[in-house]
C-alpha positions, 0 to 999 in steps of 0.5 A: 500500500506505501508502495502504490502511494509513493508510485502515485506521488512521482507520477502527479510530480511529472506533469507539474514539473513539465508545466513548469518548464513551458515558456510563458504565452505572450498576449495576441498581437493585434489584427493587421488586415491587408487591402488595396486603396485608390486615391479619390479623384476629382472630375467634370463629368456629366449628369444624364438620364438614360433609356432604352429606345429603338431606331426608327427610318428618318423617312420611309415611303411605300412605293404605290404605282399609281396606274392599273398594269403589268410590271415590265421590268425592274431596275433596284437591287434590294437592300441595295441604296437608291437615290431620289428619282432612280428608275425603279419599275416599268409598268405596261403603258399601251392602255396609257398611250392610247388614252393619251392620244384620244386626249390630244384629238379631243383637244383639237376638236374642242379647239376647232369647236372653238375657232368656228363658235367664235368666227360666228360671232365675228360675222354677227357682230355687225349686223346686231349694230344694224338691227338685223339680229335680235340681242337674243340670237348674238347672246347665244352666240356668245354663250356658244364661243363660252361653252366652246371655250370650256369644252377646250379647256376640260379638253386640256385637262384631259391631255394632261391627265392622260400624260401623267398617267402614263408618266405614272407608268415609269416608276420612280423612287420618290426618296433616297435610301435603302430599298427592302425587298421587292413585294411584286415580281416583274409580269404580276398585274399590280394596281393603285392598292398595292405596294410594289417597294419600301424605301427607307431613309437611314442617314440620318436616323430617328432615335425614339426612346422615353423618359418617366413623367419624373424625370421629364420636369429636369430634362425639360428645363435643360432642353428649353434653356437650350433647344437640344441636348447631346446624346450617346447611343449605343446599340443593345446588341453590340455596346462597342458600336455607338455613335452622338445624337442631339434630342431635338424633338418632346412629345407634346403630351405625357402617355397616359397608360405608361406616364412616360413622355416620348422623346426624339433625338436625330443621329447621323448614319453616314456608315449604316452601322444602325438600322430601323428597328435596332434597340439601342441604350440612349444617355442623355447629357443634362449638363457638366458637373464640375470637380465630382469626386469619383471612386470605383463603385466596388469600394462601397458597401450598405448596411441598415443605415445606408451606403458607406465606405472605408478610408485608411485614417491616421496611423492606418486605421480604417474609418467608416465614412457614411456616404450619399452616391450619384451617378455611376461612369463606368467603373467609378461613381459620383460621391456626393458627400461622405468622400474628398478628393485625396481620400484613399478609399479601400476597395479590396479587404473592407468587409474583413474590417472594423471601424478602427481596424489596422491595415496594411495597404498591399502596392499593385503589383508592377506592370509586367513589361514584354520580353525583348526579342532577340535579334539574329540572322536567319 
């Protein structure tokens, strides 16, 4: 039994001498977070408004003959350009030139009708100075040379009737633009009810596209005070592809179903890189800001109270600024309050930190220049 107490005693001694030998533990050193800055800038940049619109042809016609006949031939390239007054379509005139021709004999009966009614008067008037017509008979007779004048005329009008119908029977483009494709085939009997071509003007192009009755009141007040506003569109489809416009036309009312109040700007084409019909993403310029203080969009975070940021404060402690934004341009965004110019604003790391948390700023790493290329002979 004294055995087994002595045996327990040296083996409760060896843990506590084992303790006694450890190094004491220093306290946790605090918390360094590392993150990546950008230093605040300041800028002119532009308030806008932007919107979804689509183009819309400066002018399109559909292309009626005016005459009943059978196309003879054609003479476009669809989806090709045509200019003002091009030939486009011949259409059978026989009927037309026999009408005309009808027209121009009638004519000359009317005036031979005519020269007789008035000979006739010529000879009368004498003999109403004597007496020997009663003022009856010479009042006909002028009534005859009147009729036989409006017979001459109403002829006259024929003629030229006759001659615009069959001019009618050479088809001409009435604008310039691009023709579509072809809705009759040479050999069909068309009419006056039937589209033959559609023509589009495309430089330049209309750009229609809206705006809510909320925003209109502001860009209302800078259209009027200068009777256009700079545009930016830019094709849905294809962002890279974008060209100016200048907003030069306001609806005169606000679209009851929408609220929206439909706006027009005018873009030049020269390359047809927009076509009617595309959707396009329209920014409206409002007016320049001057010295806005942009940084990117990616520092800022939100919580209960509202949007924030943080900035790297004296001794490198993080300080948690609550800001209002504006508009965004590109990667940045407008900082109207909460952020200066010079301030340097975390962008990558701040949702490890903590108001008041050491940092550590990491350097972008070194912009990595092209191996030279060796020279030799070959």
């Amino acid at each position: 039994m004294g055995h087994l107490r002595k045996k327990l005693f040296w083996v409760g001694l060896v843990p506590l001498s084992l303790a006694g030998c450890r190094p004491a533990v220093a306290p946790n050193a605090e918390r360094v977070v590392p993150v990546k800055t950008f230093i605040a800038i300041e800028r002119t940049v532009p308030s806008y408004v932007d919107a979804i619109g689509i183009c819309v042809a400066y002018e399109s016609v559909d292309v009626v003959p005016s005459v009943s006949g059978y196309l003879l031939s054609e003479h476009f390239e669809q989806g090709r350009p045509v200019e003002k007054g091009q030939l486009l379509y011949r259409i059978d005139s026989r009927v037309n030139g026999a009408q005309l021709q009808q027209a121009k004999g009638n004519l000359r009966i009317a005036e031979a009708q005519l020269a007789l009614e008035r000979s006739r008067l010529e000879r009368t008037q004498p003999l109403l100075v004597g007496h020997y017509i009663s003022p009856q008979d010479f009042a006909a007779l002028r009534a005859a040379v009147e009729q036989a004048e409006g017979r001459v005329e109403a002829a006259r009008g024929d003629l030229a009737r006759a001659e615009t119908l069959l001019d009618f029977c050479t088809v001409r483009a009435p604008i310039g633009g691009v023709a579509g494709c072809r809705l009759a085939d040479v050999g069909s009997l068309v009419g006056p009810s039937q589209p033959l071509l559609r023509i589009q003007r495309m430089d330049p192009l209309y750009v229609d596209f809206s705006v809510s009755e909320n925003e209109f009141p502001e860009l209302y007040s800078h259209f009027a005070r200068r009777g256009y506003l700079d545009c930016t569109v830019r094709l849905l489809a294809d962002p890279k592809k974008s060209a100016p416009a200048r907003l030069e036309i306001v609806n005169s009312q606000v679209t009851a179903q929408s609220g929206n109040v439909k706006l027009r700007a005018v873009m030049e084409n020269p390359n047809l890189d927009f076509w009617p019909g595309e959707s396009v993403r329209v920014r409206v310029v409002l007016e320049q800001i001057e010295k806005a203080v942009l940084a990117p969009e990616a520092a800022v975070g939100s919580n209960r109270d509202g949007s924030y940021v943080f900035v790297v404060g004296e001794g490198n402690l993080a300080e948690l600024r609550p800001v209002r934004l504006g508009q965004g341009h590109g990667a940045n965004v407008v900082f109207e309050r909460g952020v200066a110019a010079g301030d340097r604003v975390i962008v990558e790391g701040q949702f490890l930190l903590a108001p008041k948390s050491r940092v550590a700023v990491v350097p972008d790493p070194p912009a990595q220049s092209a191996p030279k290329q060796q020279s030799g002979t070959n």
